[in-house]
DRENPAGU-836908 format. One line per 4 residues: number of its first residue (from 1); their letters; for each residue z, x, y of C-alpha. Coordinates in steps of 0.02 Angstrom, whole numbers. Each point is the difference from the previous one (the first is absolute). Layout:
N
NUM = a = Z,X,Y | ...
//
This chain:
228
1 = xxxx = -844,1450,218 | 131,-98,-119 | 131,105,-58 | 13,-110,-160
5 = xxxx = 196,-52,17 | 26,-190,-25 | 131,9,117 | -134,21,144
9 = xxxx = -99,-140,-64 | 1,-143,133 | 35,-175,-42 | -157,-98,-53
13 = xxxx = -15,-159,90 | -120,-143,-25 | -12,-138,130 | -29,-185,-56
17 = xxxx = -4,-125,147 | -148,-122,33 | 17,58,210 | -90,152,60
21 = xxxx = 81,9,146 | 179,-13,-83 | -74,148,-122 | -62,95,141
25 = xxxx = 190,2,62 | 74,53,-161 | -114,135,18 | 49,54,174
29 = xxxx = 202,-10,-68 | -7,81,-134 | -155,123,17 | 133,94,118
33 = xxxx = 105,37,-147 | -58,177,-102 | 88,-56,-166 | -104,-160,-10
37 = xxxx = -175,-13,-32 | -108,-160,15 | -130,-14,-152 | -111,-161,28
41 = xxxx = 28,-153,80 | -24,-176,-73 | -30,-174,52 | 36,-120,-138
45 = xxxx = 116,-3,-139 | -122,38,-148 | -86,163,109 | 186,51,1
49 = xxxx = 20,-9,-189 | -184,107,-28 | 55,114,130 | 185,22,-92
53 = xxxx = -106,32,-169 | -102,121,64 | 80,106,139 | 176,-11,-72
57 = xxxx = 98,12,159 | 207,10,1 | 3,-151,123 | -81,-170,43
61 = xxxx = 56,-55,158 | -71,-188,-54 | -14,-167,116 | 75,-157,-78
65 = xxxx = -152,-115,23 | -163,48,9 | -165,-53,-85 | -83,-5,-183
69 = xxxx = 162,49,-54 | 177,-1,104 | 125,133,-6 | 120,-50,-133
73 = xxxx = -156,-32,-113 | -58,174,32 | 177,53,-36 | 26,-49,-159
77 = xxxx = -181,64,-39 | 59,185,36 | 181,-7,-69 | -73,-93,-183
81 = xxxx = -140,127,-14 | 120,147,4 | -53,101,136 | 80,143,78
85 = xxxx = 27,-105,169 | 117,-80,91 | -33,-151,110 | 89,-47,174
89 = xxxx = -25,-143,71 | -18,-60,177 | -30,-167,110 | 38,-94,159
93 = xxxx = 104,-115,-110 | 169,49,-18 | 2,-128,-150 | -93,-104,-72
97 = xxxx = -62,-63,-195 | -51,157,-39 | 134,116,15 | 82,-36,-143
101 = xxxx = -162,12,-100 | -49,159,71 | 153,64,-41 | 17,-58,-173
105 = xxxx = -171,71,-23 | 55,165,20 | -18,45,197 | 122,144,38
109 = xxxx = 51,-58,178 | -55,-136,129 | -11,16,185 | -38,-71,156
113 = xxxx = -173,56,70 | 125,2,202 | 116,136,-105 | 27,149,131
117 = xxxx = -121,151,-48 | 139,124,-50 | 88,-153,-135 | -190,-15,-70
121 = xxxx = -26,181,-26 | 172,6,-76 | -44,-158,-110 | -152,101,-79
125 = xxxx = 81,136,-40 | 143,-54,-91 | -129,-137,-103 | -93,196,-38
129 = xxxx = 142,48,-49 | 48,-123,-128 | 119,-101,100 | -34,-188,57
133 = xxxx = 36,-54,182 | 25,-174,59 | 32,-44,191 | 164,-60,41
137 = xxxx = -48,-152,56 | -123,-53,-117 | 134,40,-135 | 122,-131,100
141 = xxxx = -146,-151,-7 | -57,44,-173 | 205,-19,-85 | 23,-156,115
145 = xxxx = -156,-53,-85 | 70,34,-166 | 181,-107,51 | -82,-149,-72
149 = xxxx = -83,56,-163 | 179,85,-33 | 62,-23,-173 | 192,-59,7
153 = xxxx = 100,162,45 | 128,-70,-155 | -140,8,-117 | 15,173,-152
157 = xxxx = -108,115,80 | -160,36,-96 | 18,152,-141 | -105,104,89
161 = xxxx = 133,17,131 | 139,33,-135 | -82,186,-36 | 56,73,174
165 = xxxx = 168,87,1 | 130,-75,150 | -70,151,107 | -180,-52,-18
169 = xxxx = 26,-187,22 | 89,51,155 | -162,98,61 | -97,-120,-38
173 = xxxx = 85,-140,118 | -18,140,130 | -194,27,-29 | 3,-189,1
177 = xxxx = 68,9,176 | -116,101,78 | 110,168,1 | -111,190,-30
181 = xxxx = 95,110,-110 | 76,88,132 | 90,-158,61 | 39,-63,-174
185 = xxxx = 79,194,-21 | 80,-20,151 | 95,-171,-63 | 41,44,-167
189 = xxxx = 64,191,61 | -138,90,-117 | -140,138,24 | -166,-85,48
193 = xxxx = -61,85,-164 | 140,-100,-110 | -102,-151,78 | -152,43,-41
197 = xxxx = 38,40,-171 | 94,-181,-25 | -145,-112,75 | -97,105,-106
201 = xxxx = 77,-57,-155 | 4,-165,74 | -196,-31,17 | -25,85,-163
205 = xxxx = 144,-83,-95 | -83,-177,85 | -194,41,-14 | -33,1,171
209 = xxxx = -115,90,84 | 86,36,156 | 137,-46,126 | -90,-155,88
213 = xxxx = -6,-72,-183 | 186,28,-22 | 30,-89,164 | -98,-158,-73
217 = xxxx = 79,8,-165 | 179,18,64 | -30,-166,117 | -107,-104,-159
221 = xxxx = 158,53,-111 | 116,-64,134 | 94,174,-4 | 4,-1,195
225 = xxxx = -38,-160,79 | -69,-3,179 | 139,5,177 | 119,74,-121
//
């Protein structure tokens, strides 16, 4: 019987990928794991959306392309009708035309379906936990993507940027980067929880949902520029 705590609550997770047999090994991974729970499965984009609506889960572990409605369609779907759920993506393409969509429309991290078991588990809890992850390399190829839709690095930086202190702006380039708050606290000599106050203010300051959206907005602004 439930005690009733949140705090023994597993994670809810909701799988979205148009493979059974790819589903069937997400299952075996994570079904190991006693603070995550699988909810329903789902083979299309658009069951993936009516599942979100209904069962509410904390996580959709959601393939990139699939049919009657692709992942970053699906995506945006969730994140504009306001629901309590976050959405992590995964595919066999490191990178590809949709990865910038996905994240723009509000995905909280992106993976590669070959990450190592332990880095995926990881991955879904931090995106419970309000973070956003984003593989190393799939961060690399997505700012060398943005090099050449840069805006001139002389350019005035947009306003939005001017409403971050020195100490925020400075986070920021280190979100941008691909550094957790433990590294960025490590850099800038300063408790992890300093850190997570400042990107706090940051995304709030910036109206941005999360950290992956900071990322983008730091390399569209030309703040940080790719091989820097």
């Amino acid at each position: 019987m439930s005690d009733g705590t949140a705090a023994a609550r597993p994670v809810r997770i909701l799988l979205a990928d148009d493979q059974p047999l790819l589903r069937t090994g997400f299952r075996m991974v994570l079904g190991t794991e006693e603070d995550l729970d699988i909810v329903a499965e789902a083979g299309d984009g658009q069951e993936a959306v009516e599942l979100s609506r209904r069962l509410l889960p904390d996580v959709v572990l959601m393939d990139i392309r699939m049919p009657r409605m692709d992942g970053v369609a699906a995506t945006r779907a969730i994140v504009d009708a306001r629901l309590p759920v976050r959405v992590l993506i995964l595919t066999t393409f490191d990178l590809d035309e949709y990865v910038v969509g996905a994240l723009r429309a509000g995905a909280s991290g992106f993976l590669a379906k070959d990450v190592p078991a332990e880095d995926l588990v990881t991955a879904i809890r931090t995106v419970a936990a309000g973070e956003a992850v984003v593989a190393p390399r799939i961060l690399k190829r997505l700012l060398d993507r943005f090099a050449d839709v840069l805006p001139d690095p002389a350019a005035t930086p947009p306003k939005a940027l001017n409403s971050l202190t020195e100490r925020e702006r400075e986070v920021l380039v280190q979100v941008a980067r691909g550094l957790s708050n433990a590294e960025i606290a490590r850099a800038l000599s300063v408790s992890e929880t300093t850190i997570k106050t400042h990107v706090g203010h940051v995304l709030t300051k910036l109206g941005l949902r999360d950290r992956v959206q900071a990322v983008v907005l730091a390399y569209e602004t030309g703040l940080v520029r790719p091989r820097q």
